[in-house]
N, C-alpha and C positions, 0 to 999 in steps of 0.2 A: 550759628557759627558761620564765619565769613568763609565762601566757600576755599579760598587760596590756603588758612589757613587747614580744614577739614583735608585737605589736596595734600597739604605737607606731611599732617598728620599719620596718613596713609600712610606716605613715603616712607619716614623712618621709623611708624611699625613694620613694614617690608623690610627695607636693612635690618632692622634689629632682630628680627623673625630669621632670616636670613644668616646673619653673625650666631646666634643660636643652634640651628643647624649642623653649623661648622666647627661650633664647640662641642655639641654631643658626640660628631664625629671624629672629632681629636681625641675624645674623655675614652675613648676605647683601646687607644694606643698609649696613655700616658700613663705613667709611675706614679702607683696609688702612693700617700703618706710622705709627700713633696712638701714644698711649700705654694702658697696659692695666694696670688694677689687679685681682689675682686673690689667692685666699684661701677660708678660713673665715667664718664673719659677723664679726667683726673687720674684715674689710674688705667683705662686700658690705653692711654697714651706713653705709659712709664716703659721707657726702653731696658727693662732688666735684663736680658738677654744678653745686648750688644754691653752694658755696664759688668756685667758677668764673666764675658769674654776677657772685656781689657785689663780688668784686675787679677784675670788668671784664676780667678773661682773656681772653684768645684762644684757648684749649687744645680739642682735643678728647682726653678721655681715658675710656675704656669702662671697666666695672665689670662684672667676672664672676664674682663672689665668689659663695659658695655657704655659708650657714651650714648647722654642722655638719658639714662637710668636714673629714676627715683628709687626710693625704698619700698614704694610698693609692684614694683616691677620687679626688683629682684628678689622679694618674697615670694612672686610667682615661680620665679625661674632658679631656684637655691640646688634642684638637681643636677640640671646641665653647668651651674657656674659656680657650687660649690660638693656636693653630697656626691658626684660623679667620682670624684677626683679623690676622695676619701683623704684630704689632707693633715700635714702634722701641725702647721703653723696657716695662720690663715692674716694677711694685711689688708685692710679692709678701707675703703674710704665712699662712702654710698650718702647721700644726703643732701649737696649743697643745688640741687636742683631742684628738690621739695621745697626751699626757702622762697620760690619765686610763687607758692601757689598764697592765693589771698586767705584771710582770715589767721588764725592762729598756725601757720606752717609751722613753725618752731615745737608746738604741742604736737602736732601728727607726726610731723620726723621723728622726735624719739619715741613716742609712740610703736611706730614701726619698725624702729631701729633694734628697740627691744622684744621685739617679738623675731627679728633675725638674731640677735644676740642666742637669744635662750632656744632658740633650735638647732643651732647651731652644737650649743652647750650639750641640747639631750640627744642631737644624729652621732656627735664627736665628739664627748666628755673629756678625750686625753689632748685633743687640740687646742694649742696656743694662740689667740685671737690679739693681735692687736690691733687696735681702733687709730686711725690718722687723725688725725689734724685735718681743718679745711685749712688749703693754701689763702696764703693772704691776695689780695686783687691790688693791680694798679691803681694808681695818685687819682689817674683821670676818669675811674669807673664811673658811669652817671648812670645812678639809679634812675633816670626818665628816660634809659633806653630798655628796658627787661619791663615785666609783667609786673602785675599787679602789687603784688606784698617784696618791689625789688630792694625797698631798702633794707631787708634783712638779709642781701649781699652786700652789702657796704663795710668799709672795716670795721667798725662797732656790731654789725649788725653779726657778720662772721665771729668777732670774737666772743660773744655771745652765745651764738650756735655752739663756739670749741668747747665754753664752760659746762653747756646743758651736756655733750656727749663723753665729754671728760667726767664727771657725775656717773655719767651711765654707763660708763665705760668700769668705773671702777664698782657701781653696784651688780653690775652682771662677773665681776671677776677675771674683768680685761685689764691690756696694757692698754694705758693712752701714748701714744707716740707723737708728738709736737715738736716739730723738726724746723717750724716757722722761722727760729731767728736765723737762718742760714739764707733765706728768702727775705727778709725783707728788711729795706731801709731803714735809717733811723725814728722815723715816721712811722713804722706800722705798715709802710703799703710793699707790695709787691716790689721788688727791683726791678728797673726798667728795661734793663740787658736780660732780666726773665723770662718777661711776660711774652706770648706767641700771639695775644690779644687780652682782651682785659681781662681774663679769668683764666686761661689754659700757661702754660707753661712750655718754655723752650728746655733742647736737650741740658743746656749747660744747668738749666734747675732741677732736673733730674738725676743730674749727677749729684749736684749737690745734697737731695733729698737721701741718695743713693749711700753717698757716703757717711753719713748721719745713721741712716739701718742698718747696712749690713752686717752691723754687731750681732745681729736678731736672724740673717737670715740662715 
């Protein structure tokens, strides 16, 4: 491994060891049987909070998203980011960074996806799980800038992925939430006044996403 890249590597398991941490020590003060948003940064990016605030909600709803997180990174960590928290509803969005590893990603992601589903199902039985959508990616993505297996971020390659976890969404006894057509242009790709880079999301998509859920939260 090149050493700069084994250097970064480091890094943000420190961050994320770090963020960790700071979530066990929040899970001690928070309202067991909330609702609970967990994920990749896809979702600890989602400002629910401030969208909470402006619509004069009543909700409490925690965020234990973890950017950078695959699905077998938060099968390690399901106590401090989900079984803490003892939630009633649970919004889930974990996977579209498995899709960069080479060989069958698509087959390991659900793979792993359902092995979080169904523990989920037997720590929380009365818990509501709904399964996201992957957000659709900008016009200009260019799979020859990501790893190895990138074109299965591409828009073919995400809608794709939504079908396989849509399926498993429904064979484990989840909601699927696909909130995409609010995001994306006539084309399929992300909106351009969305994107914060070719995969993340600005607030005004959040909002957007925001308003499309809140029926559910």
């Amino acid at each position: 491994m090149d050493e700069s890249v084994r250097l970064l590597n480091q890094m943000q398991a420190r961050i994320c060891e770090n963020k960790l941490r700071r979530y066990r020590g929040m899970n001690v003060y928070a309202k067991k049987g909330e609702t609970l948003m967990v994920g990749s940064s896809l979702m600890e990016h989602f400002w629910i909070t401030e969208f909470l605030l402006a619509e004069g909600m009543d909700r409490v709803v925690y965020n234990r998203g973890v950017a950078g997180w695959r699905t077998d990174e938060l099968l390690k960590d399901m106590e401090a980011c989900i079984f803490e928290l003892e939630p009633s509803k649970i919004f889930i969005n974990i996977g579209s960074n498995d899709l960069d590893r080479p060989g069958d990603a698509l087959g390991r992601l659900i793979k792993q996806y359902r092995k979080i589903l169904r523990k989920i199902k037997e720590r929380l039985p009365g818990c509501l799980v709904y399964v996201m959508a992957y957000y659709p990616v900008l016009r200009d993505f260019d799979v020859g800038e990501t790893p190895a297996n990138a074109k299965a971020r591409s828009r073919e390659g995400l809608e794709e992925a939504n079908r396989a976890v849509e399926a498993l969404a429904a064979e484990m006894g989840c909601e699927f939430l696909d909130v995409n057509h609010v995001l994306r242009d006539e084309d399929g790709y992300l909106k351009p006044e969305f994107g914060a880079d070719k995969v993340h999301l600005l607030p005004p998509a959040y909002k957007a996403v925001f308003d499309e859920i809140k029926q559910y939260l």
